[in-house]
C-alpha positions in Angstrom: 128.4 -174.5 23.7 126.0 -176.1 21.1 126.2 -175.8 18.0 122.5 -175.3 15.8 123.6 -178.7 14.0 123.7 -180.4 17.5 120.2 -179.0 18.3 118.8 -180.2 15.1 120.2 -183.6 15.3 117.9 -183.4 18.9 114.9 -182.7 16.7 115.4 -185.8 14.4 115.7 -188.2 17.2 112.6 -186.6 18.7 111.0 -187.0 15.5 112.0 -190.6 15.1 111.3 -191.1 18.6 107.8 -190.8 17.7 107.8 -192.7 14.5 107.6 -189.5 12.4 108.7 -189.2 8.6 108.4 -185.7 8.4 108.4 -183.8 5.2 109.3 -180.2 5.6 107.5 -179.4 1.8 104.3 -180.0 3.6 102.8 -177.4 5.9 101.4 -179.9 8.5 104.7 -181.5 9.2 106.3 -177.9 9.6 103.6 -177.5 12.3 104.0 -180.4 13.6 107.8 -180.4 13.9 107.7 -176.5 15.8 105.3 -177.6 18.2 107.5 -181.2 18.9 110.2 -179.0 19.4 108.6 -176.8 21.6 107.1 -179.1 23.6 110.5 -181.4 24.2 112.3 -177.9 24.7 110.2 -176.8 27.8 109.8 -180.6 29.2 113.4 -180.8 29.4 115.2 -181.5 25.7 118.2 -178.6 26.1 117.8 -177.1 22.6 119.2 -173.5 21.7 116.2 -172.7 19.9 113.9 -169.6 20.7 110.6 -169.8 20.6 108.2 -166.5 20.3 104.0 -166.6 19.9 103.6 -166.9 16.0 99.9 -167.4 13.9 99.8 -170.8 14.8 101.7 -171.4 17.8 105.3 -171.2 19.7 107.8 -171.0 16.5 111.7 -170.6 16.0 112.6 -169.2 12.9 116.2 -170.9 13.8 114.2 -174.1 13.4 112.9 -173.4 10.0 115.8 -172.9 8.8 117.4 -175.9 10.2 114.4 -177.9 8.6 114.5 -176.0 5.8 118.5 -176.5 5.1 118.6 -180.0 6.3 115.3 -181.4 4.7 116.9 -184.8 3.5 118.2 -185.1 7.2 115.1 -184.6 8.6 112.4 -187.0 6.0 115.2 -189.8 6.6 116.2 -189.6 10.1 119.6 -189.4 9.7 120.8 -188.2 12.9 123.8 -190.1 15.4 121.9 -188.3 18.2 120.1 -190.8 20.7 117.7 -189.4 23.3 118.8 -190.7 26.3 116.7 -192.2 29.2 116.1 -189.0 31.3 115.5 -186.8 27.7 113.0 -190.0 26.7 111.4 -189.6 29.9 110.7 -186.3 29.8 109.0 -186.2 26.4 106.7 -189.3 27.3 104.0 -186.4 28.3 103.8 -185.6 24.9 102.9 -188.8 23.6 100.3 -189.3 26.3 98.9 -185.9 26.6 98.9 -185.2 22.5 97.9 -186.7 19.1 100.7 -184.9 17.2 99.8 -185.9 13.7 95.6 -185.3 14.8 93.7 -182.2 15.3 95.9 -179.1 14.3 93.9 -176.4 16.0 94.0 -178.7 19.7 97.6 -178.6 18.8 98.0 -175.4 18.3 96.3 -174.8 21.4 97.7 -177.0 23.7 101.1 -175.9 22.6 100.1 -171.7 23.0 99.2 -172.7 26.2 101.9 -174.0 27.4 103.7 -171.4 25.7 101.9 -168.9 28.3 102.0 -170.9 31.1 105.6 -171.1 30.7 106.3 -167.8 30.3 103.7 -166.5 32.7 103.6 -169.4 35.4 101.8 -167.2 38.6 98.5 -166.4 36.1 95.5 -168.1 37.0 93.3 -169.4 34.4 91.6 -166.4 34.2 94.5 -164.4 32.8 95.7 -167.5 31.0 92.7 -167.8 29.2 92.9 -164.0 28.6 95.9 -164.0 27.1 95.5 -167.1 25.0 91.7 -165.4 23.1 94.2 -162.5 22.5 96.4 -164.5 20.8 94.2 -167.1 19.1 90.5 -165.5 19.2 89.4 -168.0 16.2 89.9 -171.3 18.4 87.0 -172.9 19.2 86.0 -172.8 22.8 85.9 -176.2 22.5 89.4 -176.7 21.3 90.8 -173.6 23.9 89.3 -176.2 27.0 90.8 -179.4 25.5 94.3 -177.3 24.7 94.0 -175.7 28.4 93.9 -179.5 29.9 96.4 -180.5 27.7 98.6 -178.4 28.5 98.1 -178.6 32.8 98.7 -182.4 31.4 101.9 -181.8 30.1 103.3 -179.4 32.3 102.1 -181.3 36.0 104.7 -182.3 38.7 103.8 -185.5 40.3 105.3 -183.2 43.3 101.4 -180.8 43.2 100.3 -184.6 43.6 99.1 -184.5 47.3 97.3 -187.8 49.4 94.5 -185.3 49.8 94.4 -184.7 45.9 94.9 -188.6 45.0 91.9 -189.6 47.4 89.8 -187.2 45.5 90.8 -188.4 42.0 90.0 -191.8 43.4 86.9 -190.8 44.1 85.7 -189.2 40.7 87.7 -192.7 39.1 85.1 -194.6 41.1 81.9 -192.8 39.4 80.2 -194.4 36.5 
């Protein structure tokens, strides 16, 4: 069994992973390390931490008070922990799909809907988007579509990837 120190040490190599110098005195960077967290958690980083729907997004309070305990840890990187190849790969999404350190509301709701989708995986979008205005009815709709695409982005098995499906892409690739 893991210990919460173990868990955390995950979070500072995900944070120097992406060139982060977080500092936990700063409310962005505490948003910014939850939804990291989050993200790496359900794309495959095997972290302890529990994640419920919070004001702005998936949060742990266990993870606060790692970041909050270990602050020094966290702004200077000191961890031993290296992400290995499969954990590296399967946080990759997040870098392609996501501007962590940009918009905070597209954050927010990319990272909600993954949070949903997660938890709810046989809604359609429909119900999806449903649940998500309950939870975040001052997103822009304009931030709820880009957070929706992110988060199909991030959460897409080259397995759904049919011929049939590639052909079309191809297709709409080809249209200028």
């Amino acid at each position: 069994m893991r210990t919460m120190g173990e868990d955390f040490d995950k979070v500072i190599a995900l944070a120097n992973h992406f060139g982060l110098n977080p500092n936990v005195d700063l409310y962005n960077w505490r948003f910014i390390i939850q939804k990291l967290t989050f993200l790496a958690q359900v794309l495959g980083i095997d972290t302890s931490y529990v994640f419920t729907p919070y004001a702005a997004g998936p949060y742990a309070t266990t993870l606060a008070s790692d970041y909050y305990n270990h602050r020094e840890q966290l702004s200077s990187g000191r961890t031993d922990y290296q992400l290995n190849q499969t954990e590296i790969q399967s946080v990759q999404r997040i870098n392609e799909y996501t501007n962590l350190e940009g918009n905070m509301a597209r954050l927010e709701s990319a990272s909600t809907f993954v949070y949903i989708i997660h938890k709810n995986p046989s809604l359609d979008d429909n119900e999806i988007n449903r649940v998500f205005r309950n939870y975040k009815p001052y997103i822009t709709k304009k931030d709820r579509i880009l957070g929706l695409n992110q988060a199909k982005q991030l959460l897409f098995k080259e397995e759904y990837l049919t011929e049939e499906i590639k052909e079309e892409m191809d297709l709409w690739d080809g249209i200028e």
